[in-house]
N, CA and C atoms as a LAMMPS dump frame, in Angstrom:
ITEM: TIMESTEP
0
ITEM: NUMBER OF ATOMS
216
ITEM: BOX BOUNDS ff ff ff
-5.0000000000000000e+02 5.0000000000000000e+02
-5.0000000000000000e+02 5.0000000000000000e+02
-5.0000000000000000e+02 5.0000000000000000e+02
ITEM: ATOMS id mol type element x y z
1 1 1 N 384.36 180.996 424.001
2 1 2 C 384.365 179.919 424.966
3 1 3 C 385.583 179.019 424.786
4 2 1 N 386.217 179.076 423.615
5 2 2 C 387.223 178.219 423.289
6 2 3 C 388.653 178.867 423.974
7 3 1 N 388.428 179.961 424.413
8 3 2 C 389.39 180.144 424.858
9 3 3 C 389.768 180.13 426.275
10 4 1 N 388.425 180.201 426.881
11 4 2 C 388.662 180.261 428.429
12 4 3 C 389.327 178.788 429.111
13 5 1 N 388.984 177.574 428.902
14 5 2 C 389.305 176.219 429.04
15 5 3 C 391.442 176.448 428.795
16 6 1 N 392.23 176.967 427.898
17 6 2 C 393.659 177.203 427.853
18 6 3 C 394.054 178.043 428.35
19 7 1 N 393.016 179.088 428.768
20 7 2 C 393.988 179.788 430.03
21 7 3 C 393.722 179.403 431.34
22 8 1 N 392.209 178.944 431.598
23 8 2 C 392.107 178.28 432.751
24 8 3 C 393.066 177.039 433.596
25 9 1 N 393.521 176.36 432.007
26 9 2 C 395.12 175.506 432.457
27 9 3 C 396.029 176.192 432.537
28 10 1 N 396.567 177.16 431.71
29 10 2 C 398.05 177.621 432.303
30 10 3 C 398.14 178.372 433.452
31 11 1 N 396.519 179.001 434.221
32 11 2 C 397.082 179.465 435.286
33 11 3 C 396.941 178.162 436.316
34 12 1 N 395.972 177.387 436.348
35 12 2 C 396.113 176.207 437.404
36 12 3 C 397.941 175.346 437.115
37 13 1 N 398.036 175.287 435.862
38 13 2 C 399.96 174.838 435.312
39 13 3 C 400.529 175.68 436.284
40 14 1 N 400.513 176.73 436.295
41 14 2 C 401.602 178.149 436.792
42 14 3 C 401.51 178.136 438.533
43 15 1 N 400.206 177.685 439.024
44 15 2 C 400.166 177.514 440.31
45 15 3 C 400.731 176.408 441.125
46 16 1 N 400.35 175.326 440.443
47 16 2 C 400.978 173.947 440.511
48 16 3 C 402.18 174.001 441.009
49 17 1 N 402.533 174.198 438.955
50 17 2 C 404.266 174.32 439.046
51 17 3 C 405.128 174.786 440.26
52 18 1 N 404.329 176.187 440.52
53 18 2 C 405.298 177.125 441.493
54 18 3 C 405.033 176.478 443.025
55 19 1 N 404.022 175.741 443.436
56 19 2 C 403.918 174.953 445.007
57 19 3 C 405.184 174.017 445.026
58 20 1 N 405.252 173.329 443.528
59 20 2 C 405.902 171.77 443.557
60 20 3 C 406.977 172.636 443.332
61 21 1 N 407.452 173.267 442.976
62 21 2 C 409.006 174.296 442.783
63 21 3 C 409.425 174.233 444.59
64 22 1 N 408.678 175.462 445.101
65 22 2 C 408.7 175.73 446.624
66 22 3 C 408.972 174.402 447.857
67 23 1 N 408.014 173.346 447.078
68 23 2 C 408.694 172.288 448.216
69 23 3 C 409.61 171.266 447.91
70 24 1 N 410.178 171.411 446.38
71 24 2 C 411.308 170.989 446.2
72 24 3 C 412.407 171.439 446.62
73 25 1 N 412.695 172.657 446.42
74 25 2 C 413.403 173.773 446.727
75 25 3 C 413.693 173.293 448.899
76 26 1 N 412.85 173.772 448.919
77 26 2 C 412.997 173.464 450.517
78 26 3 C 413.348 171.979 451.199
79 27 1 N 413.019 171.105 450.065
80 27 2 C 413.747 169.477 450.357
81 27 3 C 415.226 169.379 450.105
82 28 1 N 415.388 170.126 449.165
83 28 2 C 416.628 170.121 448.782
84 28 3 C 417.641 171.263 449.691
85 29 1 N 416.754 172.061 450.084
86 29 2 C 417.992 173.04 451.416
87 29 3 C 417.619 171.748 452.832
88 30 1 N 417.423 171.477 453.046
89 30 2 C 416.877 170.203 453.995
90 30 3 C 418.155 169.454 454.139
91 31 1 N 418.125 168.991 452.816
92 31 2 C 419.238 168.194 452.712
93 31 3 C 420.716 168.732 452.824
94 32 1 N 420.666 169.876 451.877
95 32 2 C 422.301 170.64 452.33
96 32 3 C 422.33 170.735 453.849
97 33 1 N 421.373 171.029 454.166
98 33 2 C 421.911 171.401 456.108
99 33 3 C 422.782 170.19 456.321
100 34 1 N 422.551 169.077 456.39
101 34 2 C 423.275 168.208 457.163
102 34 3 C 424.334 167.387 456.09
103 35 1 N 424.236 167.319 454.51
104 35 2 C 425.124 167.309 453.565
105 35 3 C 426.55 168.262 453.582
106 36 1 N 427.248 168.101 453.917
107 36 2 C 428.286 169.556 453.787
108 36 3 C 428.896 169.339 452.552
109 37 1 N 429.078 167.981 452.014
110 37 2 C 429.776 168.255 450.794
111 37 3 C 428.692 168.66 449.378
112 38 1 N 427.333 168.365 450.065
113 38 2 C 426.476 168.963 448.785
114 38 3 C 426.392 170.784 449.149
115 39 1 N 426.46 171.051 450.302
116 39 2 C 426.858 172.401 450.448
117 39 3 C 427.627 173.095 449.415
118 40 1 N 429.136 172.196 450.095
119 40 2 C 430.294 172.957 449.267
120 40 3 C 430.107 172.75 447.602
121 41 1 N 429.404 171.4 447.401
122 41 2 C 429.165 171.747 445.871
123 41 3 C 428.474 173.121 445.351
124 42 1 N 427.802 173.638 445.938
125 42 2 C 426.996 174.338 445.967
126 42 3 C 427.71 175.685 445.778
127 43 1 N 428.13 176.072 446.618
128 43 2 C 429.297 177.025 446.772
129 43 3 C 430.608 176.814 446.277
130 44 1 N 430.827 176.225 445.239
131 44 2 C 431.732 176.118 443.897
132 44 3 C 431.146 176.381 442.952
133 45 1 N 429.704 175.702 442.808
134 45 2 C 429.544 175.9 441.564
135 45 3 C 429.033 177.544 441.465
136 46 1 N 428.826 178.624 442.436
137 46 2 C 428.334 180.039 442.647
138 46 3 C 429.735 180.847 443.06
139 47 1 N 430.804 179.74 442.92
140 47 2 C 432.184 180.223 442.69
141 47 3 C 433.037 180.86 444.024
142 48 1 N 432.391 179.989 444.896
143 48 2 C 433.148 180.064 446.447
144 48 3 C 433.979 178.992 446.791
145 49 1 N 434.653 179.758 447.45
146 49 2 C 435.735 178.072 448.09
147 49 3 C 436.095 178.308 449.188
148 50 1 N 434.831 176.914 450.49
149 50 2 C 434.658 177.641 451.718
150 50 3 C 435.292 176.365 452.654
151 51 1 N 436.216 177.01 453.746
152 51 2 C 436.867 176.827 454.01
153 51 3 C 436.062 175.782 455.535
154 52 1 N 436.512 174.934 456.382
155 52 2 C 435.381 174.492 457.299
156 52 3 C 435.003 175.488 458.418
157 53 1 N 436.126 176.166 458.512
158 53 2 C 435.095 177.355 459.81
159 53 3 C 434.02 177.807 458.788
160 54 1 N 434.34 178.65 457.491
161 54 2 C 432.809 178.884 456.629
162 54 3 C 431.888 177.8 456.097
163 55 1 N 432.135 177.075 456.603
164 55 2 C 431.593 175.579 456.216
165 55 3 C 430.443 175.237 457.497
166 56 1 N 430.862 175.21 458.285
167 56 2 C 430.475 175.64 459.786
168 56 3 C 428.959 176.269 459.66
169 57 1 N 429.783 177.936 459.475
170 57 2 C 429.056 179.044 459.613
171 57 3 C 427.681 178.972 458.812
172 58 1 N 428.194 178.796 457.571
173 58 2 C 426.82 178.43 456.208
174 58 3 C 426.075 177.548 456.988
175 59 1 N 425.893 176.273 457.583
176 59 2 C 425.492 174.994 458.015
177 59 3 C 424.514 175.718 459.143
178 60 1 N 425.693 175.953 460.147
179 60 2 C 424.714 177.43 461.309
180 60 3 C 423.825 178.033 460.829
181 61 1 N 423.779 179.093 459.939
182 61 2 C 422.968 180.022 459.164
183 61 3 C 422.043 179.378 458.796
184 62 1 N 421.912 178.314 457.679
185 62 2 C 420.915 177.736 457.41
186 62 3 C 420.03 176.953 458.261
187 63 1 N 420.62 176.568 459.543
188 63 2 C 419.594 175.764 460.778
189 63 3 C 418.697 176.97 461.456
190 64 1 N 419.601 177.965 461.698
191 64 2 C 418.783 179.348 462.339
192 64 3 C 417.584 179.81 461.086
193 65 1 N 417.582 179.265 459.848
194 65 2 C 416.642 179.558 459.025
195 65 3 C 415.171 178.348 458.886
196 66 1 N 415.946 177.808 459.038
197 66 2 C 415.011 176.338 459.362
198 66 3 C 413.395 176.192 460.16
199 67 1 N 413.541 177.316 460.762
200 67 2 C 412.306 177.529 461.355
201 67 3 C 410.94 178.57 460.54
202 68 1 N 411.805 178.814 459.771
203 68 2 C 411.011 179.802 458.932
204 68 3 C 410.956 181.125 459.231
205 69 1 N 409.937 181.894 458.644
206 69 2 C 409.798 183.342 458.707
207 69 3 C 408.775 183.666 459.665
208 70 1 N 408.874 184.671 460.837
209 70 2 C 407.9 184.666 461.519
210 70 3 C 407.759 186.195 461.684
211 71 1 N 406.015 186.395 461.47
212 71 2 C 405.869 187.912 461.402
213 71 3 C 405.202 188.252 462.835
214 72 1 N 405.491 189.513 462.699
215 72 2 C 404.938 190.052 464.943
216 72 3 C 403.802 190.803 464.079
C-alpha cells in the first residue's frame, strides 16, 4: 500500500506537467507570431539568419498554423 500513493503522484506530476508544458508552449508561439524580433531570436539561436522576406514567410506560416489541426 505504501507504494501505490508515489506512483499515483508521479503519474498525476507527469500529466500536469505535460498540459502546463503544452499551453505554455503555445503562449509563447502566440507571442512570436506578432514579435518578429523574438522570432529572429529564435532562429539564431537554431542557427538561422533570416532575412525579412523569410521573416515574412515564418510569421505567414505560423498564422496559417494558428488555427490548429483539423481532422476530416
Amino acid at each position: 500500500m505504501s507504494y501505490v500513493i508515489p506512483i499515483v503522484t508521479l503519474i498525476v506530476g507527469l500529466i500536469l506537467g505535460f498540459i502546463i508544458g503544452v499551453f505554455y508552449l503555445r503562449r509563447q508561439l502566440t507571442k512570436m507570431q506578432s514579435d518578429p524580433q523574438m522570432l529572429a531570436k529564435m532562429a539564431k539561436q537554431m542557427g538561422y539568419n533570416l532575412n525579412n522576406k523569410q521573416m515574412q514567410q515564418a510569421q505567414q506560416m505560423m498564422k496559417g498554423q494558428k488555427g490548429g489541426r483539423k481532422f476530416k
